[in-house]
C-alpha positions as CSV (number, residue, x, y, z in Angstrom):
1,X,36.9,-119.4,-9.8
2,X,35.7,-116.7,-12.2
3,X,36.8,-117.0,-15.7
4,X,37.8,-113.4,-17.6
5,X,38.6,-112.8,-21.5
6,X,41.7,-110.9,-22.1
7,X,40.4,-108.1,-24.6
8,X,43.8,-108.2,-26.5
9,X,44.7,-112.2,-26.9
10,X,41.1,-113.3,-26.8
11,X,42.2,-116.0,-24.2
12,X,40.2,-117.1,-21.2
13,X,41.9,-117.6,-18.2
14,X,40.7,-118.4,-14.4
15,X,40.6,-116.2,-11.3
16,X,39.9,-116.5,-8.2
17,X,37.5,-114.7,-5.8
18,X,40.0,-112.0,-4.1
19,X,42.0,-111.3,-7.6
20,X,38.6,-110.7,-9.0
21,X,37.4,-108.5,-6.9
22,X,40.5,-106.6,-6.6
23,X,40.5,-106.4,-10.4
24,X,37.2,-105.2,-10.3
25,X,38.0,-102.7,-7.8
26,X,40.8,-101.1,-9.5
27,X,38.0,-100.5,-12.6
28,X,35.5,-99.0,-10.5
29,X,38.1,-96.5,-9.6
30,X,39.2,-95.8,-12.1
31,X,36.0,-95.2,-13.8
32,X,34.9,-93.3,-10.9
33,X,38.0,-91.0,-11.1
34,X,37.0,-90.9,-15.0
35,X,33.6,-89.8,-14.5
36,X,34.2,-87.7,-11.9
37,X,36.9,-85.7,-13.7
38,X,34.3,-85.6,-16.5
39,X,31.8,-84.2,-14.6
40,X,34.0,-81.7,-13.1
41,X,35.5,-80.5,-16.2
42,X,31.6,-80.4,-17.3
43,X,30.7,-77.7,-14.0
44,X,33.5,-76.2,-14.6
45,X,32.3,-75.4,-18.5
46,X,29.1,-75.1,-16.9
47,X,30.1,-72.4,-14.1
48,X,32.3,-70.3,-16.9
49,X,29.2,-70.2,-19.1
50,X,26.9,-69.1,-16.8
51,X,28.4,-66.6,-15.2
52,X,29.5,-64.9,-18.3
53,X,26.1,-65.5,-19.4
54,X,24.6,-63.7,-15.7
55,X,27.4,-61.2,-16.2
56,X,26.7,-60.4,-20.0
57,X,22.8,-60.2,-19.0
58,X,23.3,-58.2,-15.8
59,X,25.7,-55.9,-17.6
60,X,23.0,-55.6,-20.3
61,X,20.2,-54.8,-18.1
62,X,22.4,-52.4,-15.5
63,X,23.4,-50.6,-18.7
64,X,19.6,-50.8,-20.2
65,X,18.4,-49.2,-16.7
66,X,21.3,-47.0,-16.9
67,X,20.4,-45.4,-19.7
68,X,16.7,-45.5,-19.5
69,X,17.6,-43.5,-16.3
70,X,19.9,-41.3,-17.6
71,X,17.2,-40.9,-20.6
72,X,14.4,-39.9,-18.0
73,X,16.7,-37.9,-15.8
74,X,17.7,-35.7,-19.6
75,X,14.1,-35.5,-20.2
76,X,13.8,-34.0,-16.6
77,X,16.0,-31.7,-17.0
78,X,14.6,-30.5,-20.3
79,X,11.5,-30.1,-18.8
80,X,13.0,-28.0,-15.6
81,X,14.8,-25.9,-18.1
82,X,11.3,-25.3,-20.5
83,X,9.7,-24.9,-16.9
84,X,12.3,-22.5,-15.9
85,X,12.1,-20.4,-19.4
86,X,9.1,-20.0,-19.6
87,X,8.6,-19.0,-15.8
88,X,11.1,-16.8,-16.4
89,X,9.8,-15.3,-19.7
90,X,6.7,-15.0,-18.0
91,X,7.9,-12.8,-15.4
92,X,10.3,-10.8,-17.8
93,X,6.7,-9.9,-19.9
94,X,4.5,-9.3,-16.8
95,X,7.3,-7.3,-15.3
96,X,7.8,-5.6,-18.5
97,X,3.9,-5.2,-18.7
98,X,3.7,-3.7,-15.2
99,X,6.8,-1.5,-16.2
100,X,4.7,0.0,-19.1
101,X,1.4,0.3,-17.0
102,X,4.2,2.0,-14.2
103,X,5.6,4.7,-16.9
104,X,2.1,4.7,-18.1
105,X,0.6,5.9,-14.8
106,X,3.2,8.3,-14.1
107,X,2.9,10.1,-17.7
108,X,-0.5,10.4,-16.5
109,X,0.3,11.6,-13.1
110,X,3.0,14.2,-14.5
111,X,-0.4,15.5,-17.0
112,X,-2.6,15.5,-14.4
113,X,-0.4,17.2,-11.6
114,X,0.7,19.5,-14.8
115,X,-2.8,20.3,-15.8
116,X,-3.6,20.8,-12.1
117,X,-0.9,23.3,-10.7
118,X,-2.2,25.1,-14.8
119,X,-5.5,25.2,-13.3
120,X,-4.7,26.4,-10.0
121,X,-1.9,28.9,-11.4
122,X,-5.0,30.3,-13.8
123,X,-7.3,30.6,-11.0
124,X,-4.2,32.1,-8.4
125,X,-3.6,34.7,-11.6
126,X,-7.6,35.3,-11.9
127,X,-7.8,35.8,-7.9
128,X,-4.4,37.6,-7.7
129,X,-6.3,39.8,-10.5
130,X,-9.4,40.1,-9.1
131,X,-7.6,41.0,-5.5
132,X,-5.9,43.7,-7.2
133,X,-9.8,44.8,-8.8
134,X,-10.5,44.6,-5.1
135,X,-7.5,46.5,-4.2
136,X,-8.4,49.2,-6.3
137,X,-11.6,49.5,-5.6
138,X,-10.7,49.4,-1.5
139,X,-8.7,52.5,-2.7
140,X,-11.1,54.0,-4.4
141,X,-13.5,53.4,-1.4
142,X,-10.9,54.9,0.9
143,X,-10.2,57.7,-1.1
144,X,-14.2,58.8,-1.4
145,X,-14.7,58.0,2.7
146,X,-12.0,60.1,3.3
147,X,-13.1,62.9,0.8
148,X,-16.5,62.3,3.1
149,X,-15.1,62.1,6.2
150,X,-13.2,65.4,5.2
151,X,-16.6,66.5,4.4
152,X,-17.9,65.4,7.1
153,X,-15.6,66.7,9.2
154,X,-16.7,70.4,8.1
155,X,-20.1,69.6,9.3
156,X,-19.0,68.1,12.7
157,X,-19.2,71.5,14.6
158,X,-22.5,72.1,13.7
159,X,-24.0,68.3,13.8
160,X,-22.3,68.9,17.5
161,X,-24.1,72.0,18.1
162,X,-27.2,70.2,16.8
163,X,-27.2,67.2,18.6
164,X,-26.4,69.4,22.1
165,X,-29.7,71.4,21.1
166,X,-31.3,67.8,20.4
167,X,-30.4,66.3,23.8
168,X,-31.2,69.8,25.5
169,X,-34.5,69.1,25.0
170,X,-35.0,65.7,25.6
171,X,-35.0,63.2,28.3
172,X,-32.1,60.5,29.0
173,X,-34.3,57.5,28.1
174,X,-36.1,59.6,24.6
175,X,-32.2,60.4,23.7
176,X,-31.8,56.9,23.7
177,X,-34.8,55.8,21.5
178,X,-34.5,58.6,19.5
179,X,-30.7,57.3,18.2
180,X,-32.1,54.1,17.9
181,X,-35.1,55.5,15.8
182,X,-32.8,57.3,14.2
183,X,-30.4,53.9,13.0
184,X,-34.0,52.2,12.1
185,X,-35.1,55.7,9.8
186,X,-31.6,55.2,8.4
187,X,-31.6,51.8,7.5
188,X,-35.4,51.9,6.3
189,X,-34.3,54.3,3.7
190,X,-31.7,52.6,2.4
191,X,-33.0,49.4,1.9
192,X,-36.3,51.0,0.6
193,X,-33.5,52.4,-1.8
194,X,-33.1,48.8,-2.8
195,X,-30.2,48.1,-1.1
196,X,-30.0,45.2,2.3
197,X,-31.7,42.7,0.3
198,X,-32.4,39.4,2.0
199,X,-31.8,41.4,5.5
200,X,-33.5,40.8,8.8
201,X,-33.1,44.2,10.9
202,X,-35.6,44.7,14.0
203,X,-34.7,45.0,17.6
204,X,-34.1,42.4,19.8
205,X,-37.0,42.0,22.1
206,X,-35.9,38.4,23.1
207,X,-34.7,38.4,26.9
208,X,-34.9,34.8,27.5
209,X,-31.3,34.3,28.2
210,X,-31.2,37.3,30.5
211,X,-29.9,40.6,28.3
212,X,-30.8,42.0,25.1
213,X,-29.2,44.2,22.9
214,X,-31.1,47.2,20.7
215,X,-30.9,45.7,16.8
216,X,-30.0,42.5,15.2
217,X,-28.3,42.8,11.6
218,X,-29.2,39.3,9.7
219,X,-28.4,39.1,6.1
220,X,-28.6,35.7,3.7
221,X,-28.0,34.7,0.3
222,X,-30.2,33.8,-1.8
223,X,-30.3,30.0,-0.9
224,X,-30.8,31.1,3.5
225,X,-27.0,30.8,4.2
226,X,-26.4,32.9,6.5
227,X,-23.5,35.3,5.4
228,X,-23.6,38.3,8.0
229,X,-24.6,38.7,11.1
230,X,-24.1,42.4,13.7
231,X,-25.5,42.9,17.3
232,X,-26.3,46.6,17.4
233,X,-26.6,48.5,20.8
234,X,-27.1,52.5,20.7
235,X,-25.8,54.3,23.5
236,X,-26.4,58.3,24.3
237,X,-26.6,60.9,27.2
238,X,-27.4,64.6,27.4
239,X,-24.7,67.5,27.9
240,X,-25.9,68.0,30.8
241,X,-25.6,64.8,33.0
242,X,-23.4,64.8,36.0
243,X,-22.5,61.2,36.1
244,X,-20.9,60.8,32.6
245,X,-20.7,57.1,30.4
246,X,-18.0,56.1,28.8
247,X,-18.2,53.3,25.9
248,X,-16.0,50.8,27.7
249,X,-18.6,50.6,30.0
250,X,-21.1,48.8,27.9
251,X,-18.7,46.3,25.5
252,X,-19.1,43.7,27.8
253,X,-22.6,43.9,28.0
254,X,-22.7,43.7,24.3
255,X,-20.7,40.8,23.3
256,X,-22.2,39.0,26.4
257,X,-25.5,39.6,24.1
258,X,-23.8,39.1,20.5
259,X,-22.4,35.7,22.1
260,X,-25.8,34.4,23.4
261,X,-27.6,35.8,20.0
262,X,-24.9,34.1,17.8
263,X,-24.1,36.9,16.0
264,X,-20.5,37.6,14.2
265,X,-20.0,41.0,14.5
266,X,-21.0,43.7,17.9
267,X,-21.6,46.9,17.3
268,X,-21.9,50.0,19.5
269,X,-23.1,53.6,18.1
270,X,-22.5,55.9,20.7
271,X,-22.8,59.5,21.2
272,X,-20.7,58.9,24.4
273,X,-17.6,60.6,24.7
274,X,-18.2,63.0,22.5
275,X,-15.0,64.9,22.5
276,X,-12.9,61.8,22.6
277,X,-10.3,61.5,19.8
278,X,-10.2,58.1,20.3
279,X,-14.1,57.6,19.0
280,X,-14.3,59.8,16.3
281,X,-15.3,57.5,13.7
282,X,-15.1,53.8,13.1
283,X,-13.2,52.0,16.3
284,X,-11.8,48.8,16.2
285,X,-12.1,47.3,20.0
286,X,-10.8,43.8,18.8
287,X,-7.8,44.6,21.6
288,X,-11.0,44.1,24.0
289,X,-13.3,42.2,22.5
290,X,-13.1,40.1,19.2
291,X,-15.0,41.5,16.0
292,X,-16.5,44.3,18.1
293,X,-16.7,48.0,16.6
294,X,-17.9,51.7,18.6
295,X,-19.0,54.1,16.0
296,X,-20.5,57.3,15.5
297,X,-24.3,57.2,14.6
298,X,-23.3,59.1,11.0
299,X,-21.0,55.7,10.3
300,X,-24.0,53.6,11.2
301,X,-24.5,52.6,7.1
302,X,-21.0,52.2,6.5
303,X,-19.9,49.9,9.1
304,X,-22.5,47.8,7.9
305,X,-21.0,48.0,4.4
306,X,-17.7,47.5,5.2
307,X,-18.8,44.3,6.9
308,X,-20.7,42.9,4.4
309,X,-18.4,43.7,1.9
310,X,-15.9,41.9,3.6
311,X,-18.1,38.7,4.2
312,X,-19.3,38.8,0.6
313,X,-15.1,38.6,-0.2
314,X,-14.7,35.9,2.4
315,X,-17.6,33.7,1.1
316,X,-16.1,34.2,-2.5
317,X,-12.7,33.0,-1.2
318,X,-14.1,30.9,0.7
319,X,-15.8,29.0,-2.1
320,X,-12.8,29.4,-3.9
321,X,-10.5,27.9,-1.9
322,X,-13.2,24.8,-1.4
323,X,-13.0,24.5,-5.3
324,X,-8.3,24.3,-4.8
325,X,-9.2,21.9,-1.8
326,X,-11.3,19.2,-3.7
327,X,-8.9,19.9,-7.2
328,X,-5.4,19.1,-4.2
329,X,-7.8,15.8,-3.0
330,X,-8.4,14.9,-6.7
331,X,-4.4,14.8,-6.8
332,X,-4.2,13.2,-3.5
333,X,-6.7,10.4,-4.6
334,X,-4.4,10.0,-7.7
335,X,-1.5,9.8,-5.6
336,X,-3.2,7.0,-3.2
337,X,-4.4,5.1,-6.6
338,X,-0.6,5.3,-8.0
339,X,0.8,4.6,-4.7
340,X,-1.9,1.3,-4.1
341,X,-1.1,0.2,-7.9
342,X,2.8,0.0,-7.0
343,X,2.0,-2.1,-3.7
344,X,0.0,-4.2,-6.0
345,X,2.6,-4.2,-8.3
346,X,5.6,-5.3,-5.6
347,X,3.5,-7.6,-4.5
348,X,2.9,-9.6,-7.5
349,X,6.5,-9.5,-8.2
350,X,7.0,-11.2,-5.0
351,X,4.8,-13.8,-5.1
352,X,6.0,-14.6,-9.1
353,X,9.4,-14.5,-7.1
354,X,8.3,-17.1,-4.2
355,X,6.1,-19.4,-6.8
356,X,9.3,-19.0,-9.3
357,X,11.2,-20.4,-6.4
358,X,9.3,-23.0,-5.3
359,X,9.5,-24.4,-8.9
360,X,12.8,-24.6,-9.1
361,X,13.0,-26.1,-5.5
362,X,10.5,-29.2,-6.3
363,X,12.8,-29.2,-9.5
364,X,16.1,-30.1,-7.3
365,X,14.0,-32.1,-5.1
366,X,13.3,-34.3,-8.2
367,X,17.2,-34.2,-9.5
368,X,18.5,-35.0,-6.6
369,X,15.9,-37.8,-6.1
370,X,17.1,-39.2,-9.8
371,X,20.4,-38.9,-8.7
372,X,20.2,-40.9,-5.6
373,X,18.6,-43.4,-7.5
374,X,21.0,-43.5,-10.4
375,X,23.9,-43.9,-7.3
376,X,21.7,-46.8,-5.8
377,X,21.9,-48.5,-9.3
378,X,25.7,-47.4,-9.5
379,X,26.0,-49.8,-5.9
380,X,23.9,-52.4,-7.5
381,X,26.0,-52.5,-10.6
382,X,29.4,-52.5,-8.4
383,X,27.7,-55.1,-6.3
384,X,27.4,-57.6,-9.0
385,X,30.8,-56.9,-10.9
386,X,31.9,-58.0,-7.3
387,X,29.4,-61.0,-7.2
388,X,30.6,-62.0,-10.9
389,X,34.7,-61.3,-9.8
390,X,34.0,-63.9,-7.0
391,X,32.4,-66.1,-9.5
392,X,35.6,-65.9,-11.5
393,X,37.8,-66.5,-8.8
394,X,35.9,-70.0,-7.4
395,X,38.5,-73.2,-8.2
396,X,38.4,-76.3,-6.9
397,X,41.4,-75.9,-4.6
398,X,39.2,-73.3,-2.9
399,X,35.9,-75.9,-2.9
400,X,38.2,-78.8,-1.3
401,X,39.8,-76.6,0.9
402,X,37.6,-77.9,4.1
403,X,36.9,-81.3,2.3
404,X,39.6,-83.7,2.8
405,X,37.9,-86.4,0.8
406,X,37.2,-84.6,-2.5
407,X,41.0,-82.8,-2.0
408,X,41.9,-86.6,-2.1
409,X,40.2,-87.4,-5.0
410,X,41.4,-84.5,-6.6
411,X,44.7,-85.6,-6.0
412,X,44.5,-88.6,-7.5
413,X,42.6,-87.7,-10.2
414,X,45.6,-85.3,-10.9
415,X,48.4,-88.4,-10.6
416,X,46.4,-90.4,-12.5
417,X,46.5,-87.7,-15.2
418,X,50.1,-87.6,-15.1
């Protein structure tokens, strides 16, 4: 028998062995139901507070990284859009730079192609001036050889009579040295006259290359260039001879010799054909042979004049023009300059362009890299409002659901409540 103390009378009374243990039972469970309610009730505090403490600190730190983010991804920016205005006012200036050194260049190149065409339009009006000097002085010429040759032509009866009374007397072969004496005698006179300066005139004794002609006519300046040059050949016959000559005859032999001689000019004096109309003076057989001339022995001196005249011009011109050549290549080189500046110039633009772009490029590269990072931190954010809504949503209808026992002891703990 057990004896228990009522806690309201004071009384003892006497129980036996299954009444007390039954007695005992029923306080056990109920202060297990107590406790466990308690401790419950406790977790469930617990749970609230700590994940609206997880939520308030995720919350703080998403929105801490959000804007530290969002603080770095503004200072990005900023910098892109200092990068980008000063890349760009850098290109404005050096394009505005190369602009000016452009306009710059081509108000040179306007003065310089002005100045030019001034220069070559005062030389064109000094040659144009001196042509007409020239001009004139060709008409004067022509004007006192034709007074002469009228002259002349007074005397040509008797210098025909007197060369037919020359030849009369002489053989074929002394007719023929005596013209070319005569040339040489000629010639002598006038340059001992002091005219034919810097002049090589002798006969042409070389017969290396197979032919010869009678004279060769060399005249230089005064530095050895070699400005004139005339293969002479003298050609006569007497009155007499059956077997007549004609000049034709001997052109070929002649500028077969001025060729192999390197001379410029052939010329034939030649008694021959002495009535012919055709070869009364100065001939022009350039329809036969080029730069080739018959004359009459009295125009022996002023063929050579009129050649060397003419070559004297043509060296003047010649120099001339050489000094408008290099002036046009001066302008060409300009052009060339001008023309390799602009390339220079396009293609510095276009690599500013490329580098320009691949600045802004690496620029989006890094915005869209923030971005994707700021959307990986949006997921992460959304993932734990979803972890913190389950949280919220955890009773203990949902933890018994698969637990008979504890759904039990809920249950009771519930009708005890009641």
């Amino acid at each position: 028998m057990n004896e228990i103390i009522c806690p309201h009378c004071n009384q003892a009374f006497k129980i036996d062995e299954a009444g007390f243990a039954d007695i005992l039972k029923q306080v056990r469970n109920k202060e297990f139901d107590k406790e466990l309610h308690e401790r419950l009730a406790a977790a469930e505090k617990d749970k609230q507070s700590a994940v609206k403490l997880a939520e308030a600190n995720t919350k703080n730190e998403l929105q801490s990284e959000v804007a530290k983010k969002d603080s770095e991804l503004a200072e990005v920016k900023a910098q892109r859009d200092a990068a980008v205005n000063e890349l760009k006012a850098e290109k404005d200036a050096e394009i505005a730079r190369l602009q000016a050194r452009v306009e710059s260049a081509e108000i040179e190149k306007k003065l310089a192609v002005t100045e030019a065409v001034n220069k070559v339009e005062k030389e064109r009006d000094e040659i144009a001036s001196k042509l007409g000097v020239k001009d004139h002085e060709q008409k004067l010429l022509e004007t006192s050889l034709k007074e002469k040759h009228e002259a002349e032509l007074k005397l040509k009866d008797e210098q025909i009579a007197q060369y037919r009374d020359f030849k009369a007397k002489q053989s074929v072969k002394l007719l023929g040295e005596s013209l070319e004496q005569h040339c040489e005698i000629v010639f002598r006179q006038w340059q001992s006259a002091g005219a034919f300066r810097n002049v090589y005139f002798k006969k042409d004794n070389d017969a290396s290359s197979g032919g010869k002609g009678d004279y060769i006519y060399r005249e230089t300046d005064e530095a050895g260039n070699e400005i004139l040059s005339i293969m002479f050949d003298m050609k006569n016959e007497a009155d007499e001879t059956t077997a007549k000559k004609k000049n034709e005859d001997y052109l070929k032999k002649l500028d077969k010799d001025r060729t192999e001689k390197k001379c410029q000019y052939a010329v034939l004096v030649s008694m021959l054909e002495a009535d012919s109309e055709l070869y009364s003076g100065i001939t022009d057989v350039a329809y036969a042979y080029d730069r080739m001339y018959v004359v009459r022995p009295q125009f022996f001196i002023p063929i050579i004049t009129l050649l060397r005249n003419g070559a004297q011009d043509s060296l003047k011109f010649k120099a001339e023009l050489a000094l408008v050549r290099d002036q046009n290549i001066d302008i060409t080189n300009f052009e060339s300059d001008l023309q390799q500046f602009q390339d220079g110039f396009i293609k510095n633009v276009k690599d500013s362009s490329n580098k320009f772009q691949d600045a802004m490029d690496g620029i989006d590269v890094t915005i869209k890299k923030l971005e994707s990072i700021k959307e990986a931190l949006r997921l992460s954010n959304k993932h734990l409002l979803t972890a913190g809504n389950k949280v919220e949503n955890v009773s203990v209808k949902r933890l018994t659901k698969n637990n008979p026992t504890m759904a039990a002891k809920f249950s009771e703990l519930k009708s005890t409540e009641n």
